[in-house]
C-alpha positions in Angstrom: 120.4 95.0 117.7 117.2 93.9 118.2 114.6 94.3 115.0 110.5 93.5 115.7 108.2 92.2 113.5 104.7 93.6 114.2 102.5 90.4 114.7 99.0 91.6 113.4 96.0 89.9 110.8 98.3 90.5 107.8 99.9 88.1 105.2 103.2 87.7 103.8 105.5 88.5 107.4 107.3 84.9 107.4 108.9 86.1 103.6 109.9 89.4 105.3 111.6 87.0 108.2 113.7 85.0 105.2 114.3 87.9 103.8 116.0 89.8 107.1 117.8 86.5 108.0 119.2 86.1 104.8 120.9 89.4 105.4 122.1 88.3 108.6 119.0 89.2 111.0 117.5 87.1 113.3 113.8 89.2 114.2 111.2 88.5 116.6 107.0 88.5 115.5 105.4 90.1 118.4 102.2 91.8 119.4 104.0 92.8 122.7 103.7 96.5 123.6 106.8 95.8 126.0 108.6 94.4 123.1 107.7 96.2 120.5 108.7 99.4 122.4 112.1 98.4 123.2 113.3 96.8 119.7 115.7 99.1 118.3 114.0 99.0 114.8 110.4 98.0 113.7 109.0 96.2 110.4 105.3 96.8 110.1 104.7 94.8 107.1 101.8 92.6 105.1 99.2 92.2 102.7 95.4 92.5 103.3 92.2 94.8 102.9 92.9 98.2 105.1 89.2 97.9 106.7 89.8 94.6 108.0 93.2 95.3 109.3 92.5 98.8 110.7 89.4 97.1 112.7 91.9 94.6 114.3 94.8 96.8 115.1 92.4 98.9 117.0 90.8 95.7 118.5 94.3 95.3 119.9 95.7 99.0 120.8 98.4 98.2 118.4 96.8 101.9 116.6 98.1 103.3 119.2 101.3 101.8 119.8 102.3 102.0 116.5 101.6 105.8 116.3 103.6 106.3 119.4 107.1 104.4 118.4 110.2 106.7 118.6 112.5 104.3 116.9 112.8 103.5 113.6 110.0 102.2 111.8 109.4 100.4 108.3 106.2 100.1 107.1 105.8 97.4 103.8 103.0 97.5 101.3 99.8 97.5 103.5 101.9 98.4 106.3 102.6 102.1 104.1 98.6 102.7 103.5 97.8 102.1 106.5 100.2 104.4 108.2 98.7 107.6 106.2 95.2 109.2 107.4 92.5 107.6 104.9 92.2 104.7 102.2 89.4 104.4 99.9 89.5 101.0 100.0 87.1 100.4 102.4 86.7 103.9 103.0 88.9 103.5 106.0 90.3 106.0 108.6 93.7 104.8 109.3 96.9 105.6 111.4 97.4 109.3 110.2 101.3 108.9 110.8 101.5 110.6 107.3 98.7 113.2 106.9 97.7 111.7 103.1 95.0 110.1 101.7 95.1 106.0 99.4 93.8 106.4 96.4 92.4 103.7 94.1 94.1 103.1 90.5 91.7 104.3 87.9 93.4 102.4 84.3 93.1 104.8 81.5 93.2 102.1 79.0 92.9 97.9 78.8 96.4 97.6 79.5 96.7 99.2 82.5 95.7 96.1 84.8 94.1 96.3 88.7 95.9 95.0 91.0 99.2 96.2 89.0 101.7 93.3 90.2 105.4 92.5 89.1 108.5 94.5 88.5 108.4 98.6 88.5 111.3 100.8 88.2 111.6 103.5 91.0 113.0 107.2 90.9 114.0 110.5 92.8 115.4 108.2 95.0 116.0 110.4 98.7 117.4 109.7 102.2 119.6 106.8 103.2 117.1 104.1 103.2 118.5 104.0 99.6 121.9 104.3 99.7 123.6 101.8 97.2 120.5 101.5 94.9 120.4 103.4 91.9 117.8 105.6 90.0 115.5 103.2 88.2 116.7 100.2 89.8 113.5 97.4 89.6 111.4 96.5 92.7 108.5 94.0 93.0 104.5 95.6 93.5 101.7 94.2 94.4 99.0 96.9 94.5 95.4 98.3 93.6 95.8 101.4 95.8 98.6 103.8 96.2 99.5 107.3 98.3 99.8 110.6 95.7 103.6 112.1 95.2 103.7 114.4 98.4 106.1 116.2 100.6 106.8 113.0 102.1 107.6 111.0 99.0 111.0 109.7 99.0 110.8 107.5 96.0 108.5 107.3 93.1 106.8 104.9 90.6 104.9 105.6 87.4 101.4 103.3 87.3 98.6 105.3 85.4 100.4 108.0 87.2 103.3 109.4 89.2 103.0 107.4 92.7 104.7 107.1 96.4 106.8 104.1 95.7 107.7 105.4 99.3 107.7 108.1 102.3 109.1 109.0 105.2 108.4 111.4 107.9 110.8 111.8 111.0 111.0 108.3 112.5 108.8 106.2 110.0 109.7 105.0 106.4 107.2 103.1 104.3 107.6 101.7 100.8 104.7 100.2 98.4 106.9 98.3 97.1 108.0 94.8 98.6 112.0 94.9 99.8 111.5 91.3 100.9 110.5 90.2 97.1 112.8 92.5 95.4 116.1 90.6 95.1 119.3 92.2 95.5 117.9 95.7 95.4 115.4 94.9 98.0 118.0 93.2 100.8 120.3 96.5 100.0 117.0 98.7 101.2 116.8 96.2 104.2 119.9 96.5 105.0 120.1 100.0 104.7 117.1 100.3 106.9 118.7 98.1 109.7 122.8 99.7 109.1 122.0 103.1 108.0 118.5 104.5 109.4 
């Protein structure tokens, strides 16, 4: 099986690499349309500012491309806010995969802190992309923006409010949450997405 990488202006891919080879995957970084389009899974994953990003996957047709993959398709972190239609974080116009809008966390009180990072439990845990992880099991954020609970929502965190910990919609999965960073629970949800999606 062949798993892809998208190569792009984003940070934190080579820890998603460690993290798939650790579970036994050996994935390729590319930028390639032919390659991309023939891998039998994607990872669209990162860190970054949505404006910035959004300007250079459109620089490089890999809008596009991405919007038009018919395998299966994991976007990480940035890689899930981009893939919805609009972020206010730049007040940027993004992939529109998943017809929601990123909203900015608004703390209701001094101890709610922006960006909220560390450990988060997450809930009404759906599909197989989490088989073999249970309700409230911990992942690891890293996040100032977030997508609203929606009819895609297939997982769910609590951070001022109720949020997307992740989606899916037919051939694309996204979580907010990094698999990569999340220890045993995050490989399982890697391996799930390679075994079982």
């Amino acid at each position: 099986m062949q798993i892809a990488i998208v190569k792009y202006n984003a940070g934190n891919i080579r820890s998603v690499v460690n993290a798939l080879q650790r579970i036994g995957c050996n994935p390729v970084i590319t930028d390639s349309p032919e390659a991309l389009m023939s891998a039998d899974k994607i990872i669209f994953p990162g860190q970054g500012a949505a404006g910035e990003t959004m300007k250079y996957l459109k620089e490089h047709n890999l809008d596009r491309l991405i919007r038009a993959l018919r395998q299966p398709v994991l976007g990480i972190c940035i890689g899930q806010q981009l893939m919805c239609r609009h972020s206010e974080e730049d007040n940027t116009d993004c992939l529109g995969i998943f017809p929601v809008d990123v909203k900015r966390f608004v703390p209701t009180d001094s101890s709610e802190k922006v960006p909220a990072m560390g450990w988060n439990n997450i809930h009404n845990l759906k599909t197989g992309l989490f088989e073999h992880v249970g309700e409230d099991d911990f992942v690891y954020f890293v996040h100032s923006y977030y997508v609203p609970v929606c009819d895609y929502t297939i997982a769910e965190a609590d951070y001022t409010l109720p949020f997307s910990a992740a989606l899916r919609k037919d051939n694309f999965y996204a979580t907010q949450f990094h698999p990569e960073k999340s220890g045993s629970i995050g490989e399982q949800i890697l391996r799930n997405f390679i075994e079982r999606i």
